[in-house]
C-alpha atoms as a printed R data frame, in Angstrom:
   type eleno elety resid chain resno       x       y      z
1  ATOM     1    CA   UNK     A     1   0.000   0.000  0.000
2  ATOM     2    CA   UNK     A     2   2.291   2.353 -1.063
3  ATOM     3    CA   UNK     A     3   1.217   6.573 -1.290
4  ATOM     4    CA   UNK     A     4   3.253   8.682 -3.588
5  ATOM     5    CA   UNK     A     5   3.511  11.816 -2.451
6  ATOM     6    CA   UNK     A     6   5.134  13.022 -5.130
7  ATOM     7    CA   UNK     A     7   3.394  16.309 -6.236
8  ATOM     8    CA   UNK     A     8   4.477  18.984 -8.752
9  ATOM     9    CA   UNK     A     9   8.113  18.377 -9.241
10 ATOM    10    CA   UNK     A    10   8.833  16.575 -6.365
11 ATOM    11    CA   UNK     A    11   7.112  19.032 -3.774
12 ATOM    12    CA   UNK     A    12   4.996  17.953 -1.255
13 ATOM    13    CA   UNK     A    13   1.366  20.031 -0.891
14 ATOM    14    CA   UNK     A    14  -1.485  19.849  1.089
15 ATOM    15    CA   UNK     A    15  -2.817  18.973 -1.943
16 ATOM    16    CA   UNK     A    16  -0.680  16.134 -2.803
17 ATOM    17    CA   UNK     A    17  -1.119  14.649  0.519
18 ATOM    18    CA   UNK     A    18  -4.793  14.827  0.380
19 ATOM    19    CA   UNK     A    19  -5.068  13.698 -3.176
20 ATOM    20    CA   UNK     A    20  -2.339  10.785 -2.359
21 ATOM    21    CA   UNK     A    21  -4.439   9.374  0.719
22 ATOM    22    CA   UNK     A    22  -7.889  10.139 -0.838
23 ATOM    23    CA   UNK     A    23  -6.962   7.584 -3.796
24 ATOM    24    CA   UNK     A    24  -6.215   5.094 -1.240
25 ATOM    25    CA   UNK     A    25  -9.376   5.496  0.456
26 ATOM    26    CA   UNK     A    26 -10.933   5.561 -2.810
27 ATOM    27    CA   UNK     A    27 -10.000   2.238 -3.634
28 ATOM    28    CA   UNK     A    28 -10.823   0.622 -0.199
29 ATOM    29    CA   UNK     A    29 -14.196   2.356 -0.712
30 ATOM    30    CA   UNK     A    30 -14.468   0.711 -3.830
31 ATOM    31    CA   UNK     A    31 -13.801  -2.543 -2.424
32 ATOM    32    CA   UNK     A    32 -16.068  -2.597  0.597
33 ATOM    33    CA   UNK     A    33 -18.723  -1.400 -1.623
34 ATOM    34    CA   UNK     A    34 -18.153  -4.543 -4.094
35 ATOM    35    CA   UNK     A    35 -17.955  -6.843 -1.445
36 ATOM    36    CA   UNK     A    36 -21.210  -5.365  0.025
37 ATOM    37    CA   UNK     A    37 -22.755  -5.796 -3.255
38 ATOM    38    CA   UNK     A    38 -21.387  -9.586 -3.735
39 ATOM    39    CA   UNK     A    39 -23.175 -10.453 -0.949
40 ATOM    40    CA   UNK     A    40 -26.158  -8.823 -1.334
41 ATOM    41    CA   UNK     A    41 -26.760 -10.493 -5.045
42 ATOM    42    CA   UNK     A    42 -26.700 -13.603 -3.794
43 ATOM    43    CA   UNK     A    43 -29.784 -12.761 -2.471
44 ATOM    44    CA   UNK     A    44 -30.441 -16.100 -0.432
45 ATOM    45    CA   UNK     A    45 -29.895 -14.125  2.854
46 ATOM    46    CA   UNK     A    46 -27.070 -16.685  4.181
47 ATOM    47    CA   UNK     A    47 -24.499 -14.968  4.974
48 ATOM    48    CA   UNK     A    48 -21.511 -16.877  6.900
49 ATOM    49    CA   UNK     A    49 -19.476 -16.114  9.753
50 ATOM    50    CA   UNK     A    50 -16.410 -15.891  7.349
51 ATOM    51    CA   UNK     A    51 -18.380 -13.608  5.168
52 ATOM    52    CA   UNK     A    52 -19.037 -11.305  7.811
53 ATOM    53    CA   UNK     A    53 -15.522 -11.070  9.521
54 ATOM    54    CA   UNK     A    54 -14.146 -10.269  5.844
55 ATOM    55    CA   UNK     A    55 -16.450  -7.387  5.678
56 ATOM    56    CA   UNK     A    56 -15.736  -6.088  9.274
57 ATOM    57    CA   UNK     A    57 -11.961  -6.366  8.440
58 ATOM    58    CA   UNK     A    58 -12.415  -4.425  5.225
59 ATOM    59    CA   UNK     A    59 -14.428  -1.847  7.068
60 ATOM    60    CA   UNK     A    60 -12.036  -1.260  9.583
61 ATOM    61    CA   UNK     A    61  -9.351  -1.187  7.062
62 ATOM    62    CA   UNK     A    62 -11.322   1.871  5.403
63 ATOM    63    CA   UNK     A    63 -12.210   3.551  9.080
64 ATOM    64    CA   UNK     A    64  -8.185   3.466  9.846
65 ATOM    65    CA   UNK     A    65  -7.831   4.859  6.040
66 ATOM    66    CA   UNK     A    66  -9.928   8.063  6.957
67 ATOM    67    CA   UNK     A    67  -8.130   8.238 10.341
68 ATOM    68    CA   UNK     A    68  -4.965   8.509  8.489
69 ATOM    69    CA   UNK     A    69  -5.754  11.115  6.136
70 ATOM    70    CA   UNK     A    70  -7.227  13.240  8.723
71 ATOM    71    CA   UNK     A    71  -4.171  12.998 10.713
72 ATOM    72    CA   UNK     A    72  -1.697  13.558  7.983
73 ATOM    73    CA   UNK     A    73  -3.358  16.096  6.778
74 ATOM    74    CA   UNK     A    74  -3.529  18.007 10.235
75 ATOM    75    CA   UNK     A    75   0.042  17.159 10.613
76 ATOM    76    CA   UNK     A    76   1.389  18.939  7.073
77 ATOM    77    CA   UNK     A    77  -1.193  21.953  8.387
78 ATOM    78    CA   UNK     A    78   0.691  21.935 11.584
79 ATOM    79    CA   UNK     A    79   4.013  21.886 10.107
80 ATOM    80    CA   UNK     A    80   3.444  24.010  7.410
81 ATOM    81    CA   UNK     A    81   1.952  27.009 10.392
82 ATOM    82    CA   UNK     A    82   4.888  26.081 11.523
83 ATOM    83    CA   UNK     A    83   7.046  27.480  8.908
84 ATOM    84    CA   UNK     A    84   5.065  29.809  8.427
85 ATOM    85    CA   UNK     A    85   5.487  31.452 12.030
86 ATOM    86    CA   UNK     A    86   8.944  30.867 11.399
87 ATOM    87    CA   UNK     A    87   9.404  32.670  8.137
88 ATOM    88    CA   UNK     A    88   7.828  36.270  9.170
């Protein structure tokens, strides 16, 4: 699960952070959603034990996804104020 931050040139920008993570948590999105969907077309209603801890896994996989962005994006705020402060 890699996240390039790479940006324009090489910089790194609140943008690029929050574009980097957001794709991430795009995908995960994407896959919770399809799972979701597998199981509800099956449409019988029996849904197993496994079924269900693969769904709770992939959920919390997505909850710790949005954690992360929020926190790396408060961090490059932070630092960035930081420099800010610094510079004037």
């Amino acid at each position: 699960m890699a996240i390039n931050l790479g940006g324009d040139a090489g910089r790194v920008t609140m943008q690029s952070v929050n574009q980097a993570v957001n794709t991430r948590l795009n995908a995960h999105e994407r896959d919770l959603r399809s799972r979701l969907e597998a199981l509800s077309a099956r449409g019988d209603g029996a849904v197993s034990t496994s079924d269900l801890l693969i769904v709770q896994q992939e959920m919390q996989s997505w909850v710790v996804m949005i954690d992360l962005q929020s926190t790396v994006v408060k961090q490059v705020a932070d630092s960035l104020k930081g420099v800010i402060q610094k510079a004037s």
